[in-house]
C-alpha positions in Angstrom: -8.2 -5.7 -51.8 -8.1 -9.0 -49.9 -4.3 -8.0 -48.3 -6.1 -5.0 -47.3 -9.0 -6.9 -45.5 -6.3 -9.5 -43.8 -4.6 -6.6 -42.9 -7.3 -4.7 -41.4 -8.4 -7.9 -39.9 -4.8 -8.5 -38.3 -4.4 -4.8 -36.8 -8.0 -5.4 -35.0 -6.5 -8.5 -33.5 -3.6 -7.2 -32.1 -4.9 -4.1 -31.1 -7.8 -6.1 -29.0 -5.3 -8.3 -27.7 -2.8 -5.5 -26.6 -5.8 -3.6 -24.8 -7.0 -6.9 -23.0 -2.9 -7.0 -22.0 -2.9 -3.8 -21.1 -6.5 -3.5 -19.1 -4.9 -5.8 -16.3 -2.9 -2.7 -14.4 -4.7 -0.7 -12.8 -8.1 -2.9 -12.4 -5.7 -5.5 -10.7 -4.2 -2.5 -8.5 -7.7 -1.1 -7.7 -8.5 -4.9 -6.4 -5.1 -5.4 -4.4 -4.8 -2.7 -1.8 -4.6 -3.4 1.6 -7.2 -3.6 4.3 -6.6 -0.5 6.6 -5.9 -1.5 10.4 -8.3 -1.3 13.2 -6.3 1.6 14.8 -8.4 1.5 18.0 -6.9 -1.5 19.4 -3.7 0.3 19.6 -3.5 1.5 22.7 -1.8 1.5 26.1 -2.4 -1.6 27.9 -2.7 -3.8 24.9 -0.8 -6.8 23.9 2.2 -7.4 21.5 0.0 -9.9 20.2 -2.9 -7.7 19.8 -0.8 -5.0 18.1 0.7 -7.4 15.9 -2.9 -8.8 14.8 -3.6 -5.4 13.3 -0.4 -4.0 11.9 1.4 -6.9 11.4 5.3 -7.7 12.2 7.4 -4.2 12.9 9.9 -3.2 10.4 12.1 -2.5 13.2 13.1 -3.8 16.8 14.9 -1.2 18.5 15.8 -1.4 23.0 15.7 2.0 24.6 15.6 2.7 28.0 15.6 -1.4 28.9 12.2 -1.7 27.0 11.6 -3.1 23.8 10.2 -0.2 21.2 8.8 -1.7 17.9 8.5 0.7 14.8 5.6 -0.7 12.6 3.9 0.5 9.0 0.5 0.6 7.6 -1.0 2.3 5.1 -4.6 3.6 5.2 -6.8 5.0 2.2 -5.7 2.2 -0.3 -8.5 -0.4 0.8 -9.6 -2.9 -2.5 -12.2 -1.7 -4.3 -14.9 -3.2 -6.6 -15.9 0.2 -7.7 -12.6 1.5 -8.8 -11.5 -1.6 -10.6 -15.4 -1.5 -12.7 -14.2 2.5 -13.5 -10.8 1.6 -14.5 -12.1 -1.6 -16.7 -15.1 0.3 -18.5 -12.3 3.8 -19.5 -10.1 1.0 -20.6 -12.6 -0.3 -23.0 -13.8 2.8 -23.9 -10.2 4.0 -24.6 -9.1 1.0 -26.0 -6.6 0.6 -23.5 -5.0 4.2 -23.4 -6.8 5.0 -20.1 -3.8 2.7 -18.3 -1.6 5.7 -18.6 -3.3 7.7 -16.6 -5.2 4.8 -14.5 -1.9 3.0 -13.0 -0.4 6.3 -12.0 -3.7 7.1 -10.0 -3.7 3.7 -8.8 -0.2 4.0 -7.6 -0.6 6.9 -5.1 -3.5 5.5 -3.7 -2.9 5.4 -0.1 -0.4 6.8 2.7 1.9 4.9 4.6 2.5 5.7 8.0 4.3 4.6 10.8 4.0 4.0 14.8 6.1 3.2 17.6 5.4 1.4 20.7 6.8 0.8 23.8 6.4 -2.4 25.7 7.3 -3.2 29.0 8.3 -6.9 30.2 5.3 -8.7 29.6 5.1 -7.4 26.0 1.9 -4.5 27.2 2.4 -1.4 25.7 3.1 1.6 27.5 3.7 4.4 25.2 2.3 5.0 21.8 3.7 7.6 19.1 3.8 8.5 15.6 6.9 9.0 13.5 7.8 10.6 9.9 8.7 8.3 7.3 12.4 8.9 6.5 12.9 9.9 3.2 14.6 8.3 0.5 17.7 9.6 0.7 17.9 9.3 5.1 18.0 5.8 6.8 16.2 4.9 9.7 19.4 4.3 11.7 20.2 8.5 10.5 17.0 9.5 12.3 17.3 7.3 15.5 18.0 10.2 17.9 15.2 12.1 16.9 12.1 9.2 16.5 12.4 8.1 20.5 10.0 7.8 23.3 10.4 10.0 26.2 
């Protein structure tokens, strides 16, 4: 009877130790995104340095035409959030810790990336603004050069 206690007692241990483990994954994801860029300050006229501020460094430098074209990446609808990471935390304790395979998943296509190219002329001001597709996996960028340029 007392090996079945200590045993009892053991599997409780582990079991609340593995869900505390486990609870971390998708409450940390819902708390990490990204803030989403102030798209109105890219426009026509503004500065590299002002483009920069928002998006951050571009993923590529490309010269076309004589004029520097920057591809940059940012991703909008995966903001941190409070809410999310309370939801996630509260079906994880309710679950005792199963909810993290379905929680992380969810957590993990939060968001869409997207990407921008901009023209600048000599003084780093930009002069054209456009969108392009993401290659896909299989495709480099380098593969999809003739098609993402400004005309």
């Amino acid at each position: 009877m007392m090996k079945r206690i200590l045993w009892l007692a053991m599997a409780a241990i582990m079991l609340s130790g593995s869900c505390l483990i486990m609870q971390g994954c998708s409450v940390g994801m819902a708390m990490s995104g990204k803030k989403q860029p102030e798209l109105g300050a890219v426009r026509v006229g503004a500065t590299r340095g002002e483009i920069e501020l928002q998006l951050g460094a571009p993923i590529e430098v490309r010269e076309e035409n004589g004029r520097r074209v920057d591809i940059y990446e940012y991703e909008i609808g995966n903001e941190p959030s409070a809410g999310r990471a309370i939801g996630h935390g509260v079906m994880d304790v309710l679950t005792l810790g199963i909810w993290e395979v379905v929680g992380t998943p969810v957590e993990g296509f939060q968001g869409e990336k997207k990407r921008l190219m901009l023209a600048y002329d000599e003084n780093d001001v930009v002069t054209k603004v456009g969108s392009i597709a993401i290659p896909k996996k299989n495709n480099t960028v380098t593969e999809n050069k003739k098609e993402d340029t400004l005309k």
